[in-house]
Backbone as XML, in Angstrom:
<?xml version="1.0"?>
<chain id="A" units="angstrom">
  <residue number="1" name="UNK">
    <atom name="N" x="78.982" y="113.423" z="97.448"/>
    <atom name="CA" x="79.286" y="113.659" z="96.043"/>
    <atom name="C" x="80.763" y="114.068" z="95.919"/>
  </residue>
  <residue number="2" name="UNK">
    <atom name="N" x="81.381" y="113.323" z="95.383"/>
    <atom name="CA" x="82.857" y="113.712" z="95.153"/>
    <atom name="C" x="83.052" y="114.991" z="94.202"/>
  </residue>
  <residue number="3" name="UNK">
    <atom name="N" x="84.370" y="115.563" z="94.815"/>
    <atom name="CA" x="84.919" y="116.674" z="93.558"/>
    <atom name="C" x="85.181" y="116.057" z="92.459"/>
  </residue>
  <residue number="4" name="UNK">
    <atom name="N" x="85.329" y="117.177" z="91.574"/>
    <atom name="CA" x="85.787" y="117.072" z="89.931"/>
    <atom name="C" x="87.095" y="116.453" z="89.977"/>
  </residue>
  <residue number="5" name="UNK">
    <atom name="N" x="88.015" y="116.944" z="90.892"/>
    <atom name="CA" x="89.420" y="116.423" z="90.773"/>
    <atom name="C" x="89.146" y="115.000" z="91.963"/>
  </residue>
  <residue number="6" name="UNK">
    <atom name="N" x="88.379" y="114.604" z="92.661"/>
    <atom name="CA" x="88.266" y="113.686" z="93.014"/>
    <atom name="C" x="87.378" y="112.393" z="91.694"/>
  </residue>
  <residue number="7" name="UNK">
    <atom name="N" x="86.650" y="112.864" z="91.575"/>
    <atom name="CA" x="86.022" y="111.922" z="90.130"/>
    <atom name="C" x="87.482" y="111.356" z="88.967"/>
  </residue>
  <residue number="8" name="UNK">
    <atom name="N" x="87.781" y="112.279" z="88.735"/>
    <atom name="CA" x="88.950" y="112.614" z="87.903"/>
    <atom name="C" x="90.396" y="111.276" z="88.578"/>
  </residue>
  <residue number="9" name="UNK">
    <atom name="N" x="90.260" y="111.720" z="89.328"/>
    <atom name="CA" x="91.356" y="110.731" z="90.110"/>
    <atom name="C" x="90.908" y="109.307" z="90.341"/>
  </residue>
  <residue number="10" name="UNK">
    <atom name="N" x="89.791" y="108.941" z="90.787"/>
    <atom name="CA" x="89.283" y="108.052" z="90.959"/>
    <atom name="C" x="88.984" y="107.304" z="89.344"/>
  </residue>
  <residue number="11" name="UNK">
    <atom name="N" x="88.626" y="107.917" z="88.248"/>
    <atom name="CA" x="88.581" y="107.256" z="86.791"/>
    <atom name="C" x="90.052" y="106.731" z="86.599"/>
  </residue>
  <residue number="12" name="UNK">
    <atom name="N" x="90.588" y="108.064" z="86.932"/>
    <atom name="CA" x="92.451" y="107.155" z="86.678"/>
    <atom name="C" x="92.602" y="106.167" z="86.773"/>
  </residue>
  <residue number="13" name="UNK">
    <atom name="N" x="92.799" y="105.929" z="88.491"/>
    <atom name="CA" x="92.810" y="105.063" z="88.913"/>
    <atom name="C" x="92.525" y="104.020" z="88.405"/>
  </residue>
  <residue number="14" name="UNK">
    <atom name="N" x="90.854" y="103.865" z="88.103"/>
    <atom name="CA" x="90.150" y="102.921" z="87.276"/>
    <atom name="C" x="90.814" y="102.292" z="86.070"/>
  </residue>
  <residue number="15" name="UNK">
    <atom name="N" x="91.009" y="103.443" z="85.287"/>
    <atom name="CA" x="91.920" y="103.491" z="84.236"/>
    <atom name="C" x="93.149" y="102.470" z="84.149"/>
  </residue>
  <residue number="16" name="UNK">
    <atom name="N" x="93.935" y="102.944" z="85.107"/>
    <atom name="CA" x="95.440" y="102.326" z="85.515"/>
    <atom name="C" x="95.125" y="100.765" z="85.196"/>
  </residue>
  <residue number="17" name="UNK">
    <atom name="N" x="93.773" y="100.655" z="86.540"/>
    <atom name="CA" x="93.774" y="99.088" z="86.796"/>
    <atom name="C" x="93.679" y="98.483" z="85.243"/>
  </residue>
  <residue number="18" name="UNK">
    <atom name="N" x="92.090" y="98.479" z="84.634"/>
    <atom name="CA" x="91.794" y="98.472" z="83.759"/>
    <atom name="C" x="93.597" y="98.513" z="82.614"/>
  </residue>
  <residue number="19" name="UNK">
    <atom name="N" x="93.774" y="98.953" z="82.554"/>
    <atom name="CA" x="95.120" y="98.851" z="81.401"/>
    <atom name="C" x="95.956" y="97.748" z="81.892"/>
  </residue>
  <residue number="20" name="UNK">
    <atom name="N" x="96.050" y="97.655" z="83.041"/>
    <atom name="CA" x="97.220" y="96.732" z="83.884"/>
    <atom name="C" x="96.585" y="95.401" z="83.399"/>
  </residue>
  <residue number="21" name="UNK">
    <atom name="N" x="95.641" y="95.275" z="83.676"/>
    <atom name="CA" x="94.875" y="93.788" z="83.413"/>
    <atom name="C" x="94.890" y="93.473" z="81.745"/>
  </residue>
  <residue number="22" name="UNK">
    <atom name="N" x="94.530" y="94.464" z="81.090"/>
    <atom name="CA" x="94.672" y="94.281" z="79.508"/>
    <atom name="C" x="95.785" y="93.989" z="79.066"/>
  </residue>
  <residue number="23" name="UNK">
    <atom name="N" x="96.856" y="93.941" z="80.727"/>
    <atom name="CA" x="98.316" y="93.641" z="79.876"/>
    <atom name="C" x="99.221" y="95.070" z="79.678"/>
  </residue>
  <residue number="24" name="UNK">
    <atom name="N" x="99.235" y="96.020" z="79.620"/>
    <atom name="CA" x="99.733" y="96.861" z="79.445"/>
    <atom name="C" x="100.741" y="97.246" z="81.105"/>
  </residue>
  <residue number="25" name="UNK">
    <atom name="N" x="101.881" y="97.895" z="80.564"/>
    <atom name="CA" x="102.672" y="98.325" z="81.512"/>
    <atom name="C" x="102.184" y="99.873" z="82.156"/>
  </residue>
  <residue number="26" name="UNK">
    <atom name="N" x="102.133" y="100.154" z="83.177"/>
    <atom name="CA" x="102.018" y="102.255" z="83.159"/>
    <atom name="C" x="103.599" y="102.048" z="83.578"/>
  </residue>
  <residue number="27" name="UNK">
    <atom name="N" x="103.854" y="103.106" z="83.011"/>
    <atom name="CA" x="105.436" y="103.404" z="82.926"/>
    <atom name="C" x="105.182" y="105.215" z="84.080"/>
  </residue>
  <residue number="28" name="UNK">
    <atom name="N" x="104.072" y="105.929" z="83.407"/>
    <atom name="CA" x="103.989" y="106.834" z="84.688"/>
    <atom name="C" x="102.148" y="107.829" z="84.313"/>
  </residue>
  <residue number="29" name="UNK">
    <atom name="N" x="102.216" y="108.245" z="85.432"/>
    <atom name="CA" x="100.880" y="108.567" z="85.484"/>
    <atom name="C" x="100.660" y="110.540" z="86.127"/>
  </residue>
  <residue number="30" name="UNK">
    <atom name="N" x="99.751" y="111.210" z="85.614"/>
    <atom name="CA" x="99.873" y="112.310" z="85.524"/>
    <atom name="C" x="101.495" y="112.923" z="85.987"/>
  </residue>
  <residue number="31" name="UNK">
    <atom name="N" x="101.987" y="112.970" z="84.704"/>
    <atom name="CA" x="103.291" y="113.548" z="84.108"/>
    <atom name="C" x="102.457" y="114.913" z="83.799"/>
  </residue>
  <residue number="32" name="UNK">
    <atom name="N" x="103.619" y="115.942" z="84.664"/>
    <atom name="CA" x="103.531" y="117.266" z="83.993"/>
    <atom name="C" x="104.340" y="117.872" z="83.758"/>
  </residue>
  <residue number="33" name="UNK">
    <atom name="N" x="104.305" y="118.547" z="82.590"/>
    <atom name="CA" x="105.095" y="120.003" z="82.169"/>
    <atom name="C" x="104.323" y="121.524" z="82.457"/>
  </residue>
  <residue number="34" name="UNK">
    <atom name="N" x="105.005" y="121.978" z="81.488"/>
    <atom name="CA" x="104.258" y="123.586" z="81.369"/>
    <atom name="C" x="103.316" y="123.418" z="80.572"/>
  </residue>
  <residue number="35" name="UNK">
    <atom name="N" x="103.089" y="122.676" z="79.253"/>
    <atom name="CA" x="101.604" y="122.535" z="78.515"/>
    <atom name="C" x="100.840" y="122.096" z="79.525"/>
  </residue>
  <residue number="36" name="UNK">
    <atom name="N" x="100.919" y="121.157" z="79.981"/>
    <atom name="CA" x="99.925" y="120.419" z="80.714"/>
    <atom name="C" x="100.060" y="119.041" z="81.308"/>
  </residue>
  <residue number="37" name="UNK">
    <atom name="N" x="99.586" y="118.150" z="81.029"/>
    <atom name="CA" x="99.652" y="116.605" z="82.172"/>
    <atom name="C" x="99.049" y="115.478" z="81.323"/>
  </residue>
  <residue number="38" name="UNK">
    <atom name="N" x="99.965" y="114.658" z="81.102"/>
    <atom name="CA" x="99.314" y="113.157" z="80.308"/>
    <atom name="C" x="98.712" y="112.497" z="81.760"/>
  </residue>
  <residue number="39" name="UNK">
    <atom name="N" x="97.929" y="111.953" z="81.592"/>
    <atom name="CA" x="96.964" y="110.735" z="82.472"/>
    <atom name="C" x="97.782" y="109.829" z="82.625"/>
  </residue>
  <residue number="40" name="UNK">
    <atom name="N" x="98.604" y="109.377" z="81.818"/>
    <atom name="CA" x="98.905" y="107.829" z="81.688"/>
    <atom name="C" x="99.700" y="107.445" z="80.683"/>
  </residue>
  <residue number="41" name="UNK">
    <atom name="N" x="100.747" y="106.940" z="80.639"/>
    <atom name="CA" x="101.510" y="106.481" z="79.687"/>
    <atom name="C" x="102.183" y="105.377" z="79.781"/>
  </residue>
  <residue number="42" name="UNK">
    <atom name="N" x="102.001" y="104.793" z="79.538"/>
    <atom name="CA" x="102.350" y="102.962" z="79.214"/>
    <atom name="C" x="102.913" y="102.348" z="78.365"/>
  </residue>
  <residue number="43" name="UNK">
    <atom name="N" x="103.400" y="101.236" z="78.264"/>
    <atom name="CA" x="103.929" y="100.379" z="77.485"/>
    <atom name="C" x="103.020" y="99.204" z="77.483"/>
  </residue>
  <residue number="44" name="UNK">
    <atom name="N" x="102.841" y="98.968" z="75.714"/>
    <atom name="CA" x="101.630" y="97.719" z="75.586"/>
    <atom name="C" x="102.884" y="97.023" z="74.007"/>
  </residue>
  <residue number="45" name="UNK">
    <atom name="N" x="103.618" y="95.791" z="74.849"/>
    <atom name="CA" x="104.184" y="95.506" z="74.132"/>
    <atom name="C" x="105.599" y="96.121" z="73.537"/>
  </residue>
  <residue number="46" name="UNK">
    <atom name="N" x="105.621" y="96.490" z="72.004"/>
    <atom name="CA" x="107.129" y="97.580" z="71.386"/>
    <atom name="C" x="106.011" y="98.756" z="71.186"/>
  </residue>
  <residue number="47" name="UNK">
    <atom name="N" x="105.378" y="98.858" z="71.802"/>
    <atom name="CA" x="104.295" y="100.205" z="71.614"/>
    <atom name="C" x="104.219" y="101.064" z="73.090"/>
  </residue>
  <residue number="48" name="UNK">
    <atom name="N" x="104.348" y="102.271" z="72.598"/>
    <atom name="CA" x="104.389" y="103.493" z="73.903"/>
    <atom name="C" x="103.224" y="104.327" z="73.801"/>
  </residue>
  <residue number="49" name="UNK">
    <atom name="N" x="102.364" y="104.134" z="74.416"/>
    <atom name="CA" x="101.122" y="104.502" z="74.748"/>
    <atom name="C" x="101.096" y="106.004" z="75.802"/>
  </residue>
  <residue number="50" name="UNK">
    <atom name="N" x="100.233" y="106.785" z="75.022"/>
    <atom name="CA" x="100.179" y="108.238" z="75.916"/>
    <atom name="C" x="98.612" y="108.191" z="75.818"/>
  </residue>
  <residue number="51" name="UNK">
    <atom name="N" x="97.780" y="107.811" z="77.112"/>
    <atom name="CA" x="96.612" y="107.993" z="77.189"/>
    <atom name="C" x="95.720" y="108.936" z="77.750"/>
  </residue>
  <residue number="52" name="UNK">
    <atom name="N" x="94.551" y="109.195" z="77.640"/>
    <atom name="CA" x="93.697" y="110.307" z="78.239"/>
    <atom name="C" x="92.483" y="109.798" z="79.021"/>
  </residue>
  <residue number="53" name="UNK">
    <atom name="N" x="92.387" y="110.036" z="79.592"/>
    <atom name="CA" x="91.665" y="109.156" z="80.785"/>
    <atom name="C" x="90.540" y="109.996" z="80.570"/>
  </residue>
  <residue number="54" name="UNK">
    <atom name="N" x="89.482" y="110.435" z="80.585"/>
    <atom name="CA" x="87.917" y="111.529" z="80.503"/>
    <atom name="C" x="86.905" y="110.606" z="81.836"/>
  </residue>
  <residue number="55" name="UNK">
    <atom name="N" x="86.587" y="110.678" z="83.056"/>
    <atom name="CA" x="85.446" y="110.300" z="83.597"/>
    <atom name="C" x="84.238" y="111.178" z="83.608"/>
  </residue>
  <residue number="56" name="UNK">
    <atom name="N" x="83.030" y="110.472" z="83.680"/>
    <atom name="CA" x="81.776" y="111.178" z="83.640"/>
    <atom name="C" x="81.091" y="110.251" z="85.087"/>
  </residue>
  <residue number="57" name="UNK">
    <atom name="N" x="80.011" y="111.047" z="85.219"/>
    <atom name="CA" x="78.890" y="110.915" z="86.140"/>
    <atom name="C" x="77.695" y="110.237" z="85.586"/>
  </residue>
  <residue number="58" name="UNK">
    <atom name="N" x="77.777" y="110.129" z="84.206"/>
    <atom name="CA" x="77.004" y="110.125" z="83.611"/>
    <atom name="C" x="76.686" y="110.702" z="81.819"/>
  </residue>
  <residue number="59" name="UNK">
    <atom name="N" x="75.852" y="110.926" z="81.213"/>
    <atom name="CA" x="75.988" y="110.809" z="80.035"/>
    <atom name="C" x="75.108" y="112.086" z="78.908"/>
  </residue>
  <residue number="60" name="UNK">
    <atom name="N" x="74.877" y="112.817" z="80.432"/>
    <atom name="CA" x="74.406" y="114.422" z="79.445"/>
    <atom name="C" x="75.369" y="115.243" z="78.898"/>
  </residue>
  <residue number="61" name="UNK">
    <atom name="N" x="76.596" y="115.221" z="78.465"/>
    <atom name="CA" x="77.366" y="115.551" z="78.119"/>
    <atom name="C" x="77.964" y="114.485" z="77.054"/>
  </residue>
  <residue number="62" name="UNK">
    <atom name="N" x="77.151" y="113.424" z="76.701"/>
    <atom name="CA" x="78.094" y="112.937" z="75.645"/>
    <atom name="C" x="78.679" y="111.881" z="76.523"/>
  </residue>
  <residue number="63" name="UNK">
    <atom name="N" x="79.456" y="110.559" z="75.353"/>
    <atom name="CA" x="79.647" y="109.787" z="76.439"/>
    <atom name="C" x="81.440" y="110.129" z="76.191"/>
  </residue>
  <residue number="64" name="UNK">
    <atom name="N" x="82.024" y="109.805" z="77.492"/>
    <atom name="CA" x="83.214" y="110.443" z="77.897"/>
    <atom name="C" x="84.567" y="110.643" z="77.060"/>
  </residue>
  <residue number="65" name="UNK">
    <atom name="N" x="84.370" y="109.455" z="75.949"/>
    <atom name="CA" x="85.599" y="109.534" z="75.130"/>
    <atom name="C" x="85.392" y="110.917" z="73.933"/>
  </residue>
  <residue number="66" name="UNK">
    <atom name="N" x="84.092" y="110.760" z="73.849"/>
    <atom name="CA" x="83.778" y="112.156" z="73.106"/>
    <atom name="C" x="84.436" y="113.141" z="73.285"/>
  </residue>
  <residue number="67" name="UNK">
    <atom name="N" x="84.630" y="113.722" z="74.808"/>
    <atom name="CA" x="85.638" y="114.697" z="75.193"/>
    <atom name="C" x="87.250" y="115.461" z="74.562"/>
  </residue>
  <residue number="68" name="UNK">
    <atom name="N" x="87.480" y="113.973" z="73.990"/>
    <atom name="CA" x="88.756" y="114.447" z="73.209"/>
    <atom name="C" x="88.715" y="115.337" z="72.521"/>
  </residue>
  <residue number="69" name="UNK">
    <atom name="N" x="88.571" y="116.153" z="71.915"/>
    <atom name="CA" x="88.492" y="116.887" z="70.685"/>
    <atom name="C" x="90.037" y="117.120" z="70.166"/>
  </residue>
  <residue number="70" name="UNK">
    <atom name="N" x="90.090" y="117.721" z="69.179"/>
    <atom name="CA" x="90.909" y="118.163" z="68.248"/>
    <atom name="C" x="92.167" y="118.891" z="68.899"/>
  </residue>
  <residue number="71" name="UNK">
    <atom name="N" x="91.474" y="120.049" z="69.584"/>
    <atom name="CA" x="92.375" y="120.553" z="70.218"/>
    <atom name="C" x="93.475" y="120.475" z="71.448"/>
  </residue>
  <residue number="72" name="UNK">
    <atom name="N" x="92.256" y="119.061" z="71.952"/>
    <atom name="CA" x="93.126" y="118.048" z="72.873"/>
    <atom name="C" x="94.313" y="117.229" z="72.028"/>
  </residue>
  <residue number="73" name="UNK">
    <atom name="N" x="93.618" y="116.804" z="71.532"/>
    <atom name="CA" x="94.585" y="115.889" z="70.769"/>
    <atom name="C" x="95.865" y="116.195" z="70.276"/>
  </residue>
  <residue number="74" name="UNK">
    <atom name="N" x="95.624" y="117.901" z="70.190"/>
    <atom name="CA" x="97.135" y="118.517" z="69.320"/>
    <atom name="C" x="97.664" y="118.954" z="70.925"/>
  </residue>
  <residue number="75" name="UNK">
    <atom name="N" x="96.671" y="119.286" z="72.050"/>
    <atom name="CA" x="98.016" y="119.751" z="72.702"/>
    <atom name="C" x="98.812" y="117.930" z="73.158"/>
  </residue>
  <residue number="76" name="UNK">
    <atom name="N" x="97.426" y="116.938" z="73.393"/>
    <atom name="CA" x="98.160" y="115.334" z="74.109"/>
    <atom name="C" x="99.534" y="115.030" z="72.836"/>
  </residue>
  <residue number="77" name="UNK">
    <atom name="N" x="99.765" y="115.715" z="71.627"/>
    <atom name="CA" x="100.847" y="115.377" z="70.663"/>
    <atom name="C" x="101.956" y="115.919" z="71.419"/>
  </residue>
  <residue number="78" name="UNK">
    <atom name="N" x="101.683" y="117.387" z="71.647"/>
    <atom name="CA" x="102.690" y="118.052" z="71.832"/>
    <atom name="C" x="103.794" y="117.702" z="73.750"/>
  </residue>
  <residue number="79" name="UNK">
    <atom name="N" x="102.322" y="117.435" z="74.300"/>
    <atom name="CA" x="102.887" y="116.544" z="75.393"/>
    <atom name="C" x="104.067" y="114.945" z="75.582"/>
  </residue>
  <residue number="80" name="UNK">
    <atom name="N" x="103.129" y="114.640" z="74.368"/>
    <atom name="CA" x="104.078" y="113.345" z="74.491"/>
    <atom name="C" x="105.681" y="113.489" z="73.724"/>
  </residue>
  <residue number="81" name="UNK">
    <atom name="N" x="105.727" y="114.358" z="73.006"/>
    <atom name="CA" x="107.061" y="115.685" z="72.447"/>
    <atom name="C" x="107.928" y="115.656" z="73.744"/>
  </residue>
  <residue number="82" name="UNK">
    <atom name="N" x="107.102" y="116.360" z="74.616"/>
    <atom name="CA" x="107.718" y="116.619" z="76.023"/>
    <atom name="C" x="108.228" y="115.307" z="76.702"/>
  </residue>
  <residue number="83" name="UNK">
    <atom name="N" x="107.034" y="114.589" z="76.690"/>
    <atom name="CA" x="107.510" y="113.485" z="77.645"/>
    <atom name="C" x="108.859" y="112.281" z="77.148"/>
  </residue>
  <residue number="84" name="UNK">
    <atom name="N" x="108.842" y="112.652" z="75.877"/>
    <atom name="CA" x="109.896" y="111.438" z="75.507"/>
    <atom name="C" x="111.365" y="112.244" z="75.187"/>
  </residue>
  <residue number="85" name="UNK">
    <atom name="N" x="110.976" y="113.883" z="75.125"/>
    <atom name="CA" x="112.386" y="114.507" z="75.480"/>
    <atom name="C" x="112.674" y="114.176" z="77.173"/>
  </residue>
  <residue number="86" name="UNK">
    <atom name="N" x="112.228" y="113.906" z="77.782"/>
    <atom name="CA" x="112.285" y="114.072" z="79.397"/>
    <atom name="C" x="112.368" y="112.438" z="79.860"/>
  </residue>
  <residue number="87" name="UNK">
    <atom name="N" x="112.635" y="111.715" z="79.315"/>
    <atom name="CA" x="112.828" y="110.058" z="79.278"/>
    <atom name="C" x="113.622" y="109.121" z="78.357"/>
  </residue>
  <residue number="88" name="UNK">
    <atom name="N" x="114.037" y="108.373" z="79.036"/>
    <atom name="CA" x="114.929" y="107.695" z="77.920"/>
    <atom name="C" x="114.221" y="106.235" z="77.909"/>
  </residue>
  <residue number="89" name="UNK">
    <atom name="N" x="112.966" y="106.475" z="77.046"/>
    <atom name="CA" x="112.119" y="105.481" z="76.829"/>
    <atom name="C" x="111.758" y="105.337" z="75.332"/>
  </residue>
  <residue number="90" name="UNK">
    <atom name="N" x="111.951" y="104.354" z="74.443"/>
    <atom name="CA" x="112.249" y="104.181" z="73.347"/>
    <atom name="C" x="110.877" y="102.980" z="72.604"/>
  </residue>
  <residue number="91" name="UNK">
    <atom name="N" x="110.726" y="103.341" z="71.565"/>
    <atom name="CA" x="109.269" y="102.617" z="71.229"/>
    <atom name="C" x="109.644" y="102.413" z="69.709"/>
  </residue>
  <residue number="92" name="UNK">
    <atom name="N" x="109.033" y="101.732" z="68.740"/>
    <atom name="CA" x="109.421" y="101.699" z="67.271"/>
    <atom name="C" x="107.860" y="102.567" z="67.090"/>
  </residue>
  <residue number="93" name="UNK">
    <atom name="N" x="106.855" y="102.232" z="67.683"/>
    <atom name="CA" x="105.151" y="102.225" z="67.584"/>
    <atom name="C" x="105.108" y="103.383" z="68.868"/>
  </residue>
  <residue number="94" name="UNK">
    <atom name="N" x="104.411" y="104.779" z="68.625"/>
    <atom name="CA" x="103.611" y="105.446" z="69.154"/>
    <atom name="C" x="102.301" y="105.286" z="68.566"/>
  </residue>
  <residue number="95" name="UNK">
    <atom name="N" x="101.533" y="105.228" z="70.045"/>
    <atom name="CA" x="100.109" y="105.393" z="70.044"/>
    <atom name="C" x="99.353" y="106.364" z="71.407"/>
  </residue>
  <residue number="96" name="UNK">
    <atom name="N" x="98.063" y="106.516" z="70.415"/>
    <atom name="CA" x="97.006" y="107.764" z="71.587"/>
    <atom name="C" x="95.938" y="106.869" z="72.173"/>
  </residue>
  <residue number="97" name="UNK">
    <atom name="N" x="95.891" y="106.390" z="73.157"/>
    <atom name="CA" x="94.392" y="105.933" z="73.236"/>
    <atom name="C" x="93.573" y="106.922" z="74.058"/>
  </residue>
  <residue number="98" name="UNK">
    <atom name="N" x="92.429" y="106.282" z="74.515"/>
    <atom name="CA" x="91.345" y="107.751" z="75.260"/>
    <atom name="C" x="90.760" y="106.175" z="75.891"/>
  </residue>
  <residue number="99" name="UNK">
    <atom name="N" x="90.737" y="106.379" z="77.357"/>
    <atom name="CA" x="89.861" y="105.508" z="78.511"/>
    <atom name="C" x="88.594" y="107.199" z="78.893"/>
  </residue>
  <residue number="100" name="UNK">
    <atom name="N" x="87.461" y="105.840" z="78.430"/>
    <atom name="CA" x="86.295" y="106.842" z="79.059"/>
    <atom name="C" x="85.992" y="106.045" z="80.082"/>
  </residue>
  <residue number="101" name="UNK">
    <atom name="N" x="85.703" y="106.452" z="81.402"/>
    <atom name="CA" x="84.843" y="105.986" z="82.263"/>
    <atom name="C" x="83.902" y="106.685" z="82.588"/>
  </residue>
  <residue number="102" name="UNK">
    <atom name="N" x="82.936" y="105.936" z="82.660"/>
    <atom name="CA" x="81.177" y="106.470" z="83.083"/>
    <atom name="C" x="81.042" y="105.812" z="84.797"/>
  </residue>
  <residue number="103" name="UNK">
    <atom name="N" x="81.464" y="106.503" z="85.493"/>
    <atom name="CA" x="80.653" y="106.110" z="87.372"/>
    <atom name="C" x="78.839" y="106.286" z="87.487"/>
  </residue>
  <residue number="104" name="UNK">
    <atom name="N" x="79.012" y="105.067" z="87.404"/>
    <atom name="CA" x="77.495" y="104.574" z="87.723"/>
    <atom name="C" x="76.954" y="104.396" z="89.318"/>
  </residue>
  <residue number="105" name="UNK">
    <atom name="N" x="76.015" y="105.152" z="90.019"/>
    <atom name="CA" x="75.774" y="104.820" z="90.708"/>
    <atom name="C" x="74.575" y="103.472" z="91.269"/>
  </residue>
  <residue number="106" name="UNK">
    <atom name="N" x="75.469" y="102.696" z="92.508"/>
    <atom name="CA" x="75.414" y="101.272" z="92.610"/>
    <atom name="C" x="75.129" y="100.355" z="91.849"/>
  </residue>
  <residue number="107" name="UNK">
    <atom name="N" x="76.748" y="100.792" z="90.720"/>
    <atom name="CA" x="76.787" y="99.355" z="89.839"/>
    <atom name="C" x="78.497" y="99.989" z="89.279"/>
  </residue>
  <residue number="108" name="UNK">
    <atom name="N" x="79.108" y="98.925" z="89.078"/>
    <atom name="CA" x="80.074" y="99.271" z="88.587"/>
    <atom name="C" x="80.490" y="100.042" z="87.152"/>
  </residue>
  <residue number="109" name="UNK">
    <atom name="N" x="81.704" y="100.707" z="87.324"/>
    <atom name="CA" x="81.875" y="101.836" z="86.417"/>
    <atom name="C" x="81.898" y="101.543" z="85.097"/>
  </residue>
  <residue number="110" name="UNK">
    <atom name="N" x="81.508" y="102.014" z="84.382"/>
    <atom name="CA" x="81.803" y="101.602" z="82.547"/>
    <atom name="C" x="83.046" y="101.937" z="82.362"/>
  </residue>
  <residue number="111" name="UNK">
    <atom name="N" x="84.166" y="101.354" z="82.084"/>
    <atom name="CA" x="85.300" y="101.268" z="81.116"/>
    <atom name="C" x="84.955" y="101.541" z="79.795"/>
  </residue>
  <residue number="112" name="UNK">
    <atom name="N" x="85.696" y="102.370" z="78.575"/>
    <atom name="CA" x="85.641" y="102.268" z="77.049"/>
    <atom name="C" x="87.171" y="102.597" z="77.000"/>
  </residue>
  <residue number="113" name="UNK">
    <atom name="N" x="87.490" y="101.330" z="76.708"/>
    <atom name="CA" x="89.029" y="102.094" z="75.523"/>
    <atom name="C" x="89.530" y="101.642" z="74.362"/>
  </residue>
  <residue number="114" name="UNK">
    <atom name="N" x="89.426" y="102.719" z="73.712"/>
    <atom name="CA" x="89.609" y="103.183" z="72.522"/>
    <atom name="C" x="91.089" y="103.390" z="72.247"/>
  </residue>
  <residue number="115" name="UNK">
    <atom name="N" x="92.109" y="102.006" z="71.591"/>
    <atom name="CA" x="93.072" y="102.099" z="71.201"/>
    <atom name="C" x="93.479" y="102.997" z="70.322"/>
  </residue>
  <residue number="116" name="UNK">
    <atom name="N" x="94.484" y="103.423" z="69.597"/>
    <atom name="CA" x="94.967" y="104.257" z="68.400"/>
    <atom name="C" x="93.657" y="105.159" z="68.279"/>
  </residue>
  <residue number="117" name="UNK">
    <atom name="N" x="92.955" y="105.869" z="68.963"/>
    <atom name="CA" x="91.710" y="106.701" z="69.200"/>
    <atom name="C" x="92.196" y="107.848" z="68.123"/>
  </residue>
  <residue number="118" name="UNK">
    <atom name="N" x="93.091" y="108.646" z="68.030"/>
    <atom name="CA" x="93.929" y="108.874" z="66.948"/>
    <atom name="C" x="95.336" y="109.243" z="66.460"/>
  </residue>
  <residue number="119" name="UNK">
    <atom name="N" x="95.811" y="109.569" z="65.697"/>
    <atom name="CA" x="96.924" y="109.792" z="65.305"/>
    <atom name="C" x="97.708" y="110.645" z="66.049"/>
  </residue>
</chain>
């Protein structure tokens, strides 16, 4: 049974691929400051993408994109504040998405992503 920060890493991952194939660029992946750590941030097109990656085991908790809440969302704002003072990476279009992955055991993982997930 893998750790939390092993699950966690391993959805990334997932994540990464999953975006790469949809076409999207990762420009960089758990970026941190002092708030905290974006998952993933990419380029999809003239659009700069700051994403949140959530994996589950499963689905007693809701299914994984649920996780976002409100209060995520205001600190993932205040992160991406950070991250584009700390880069000279330029977008006309910011966007939030949220990758849920669900690890299924012996069957492959559920992907959900939820573009412009919100503002």
């Amino acid at each position: 049974m893998p750790t939390r920060n092993e699950l966690g890493s391993h959805g990334e991952s997932l994540a990464a691929a999953y975006l790469t194939s949809a076409g999207l660029r990762v420009l960089d992946r758990n970026w941190r400051c002092r708030e905290g750590e974006l998952d993933i941030v990419a380029r999809d097109g003239d659009a700069l993408v700051f994403c949140e990656v959530k994996t589950r085991r499963g689905l007693g908790f809701g299914d994984p994109v649920e996780a976002v809440t409100p209060v995520k969302q205001r600190r993932l704002r205040t992160l991406a504040q950070r991250w584009l003072a700390a880069h000279d990476e330029h977008a006309p279009e910011l966007r939030f998405d949220v990758v849920g992955v669900l690890v299924r055991p012996s069957r492959p993982a559920l992907v959900t992503h939820l573009r412009a997930a919100f503002l």
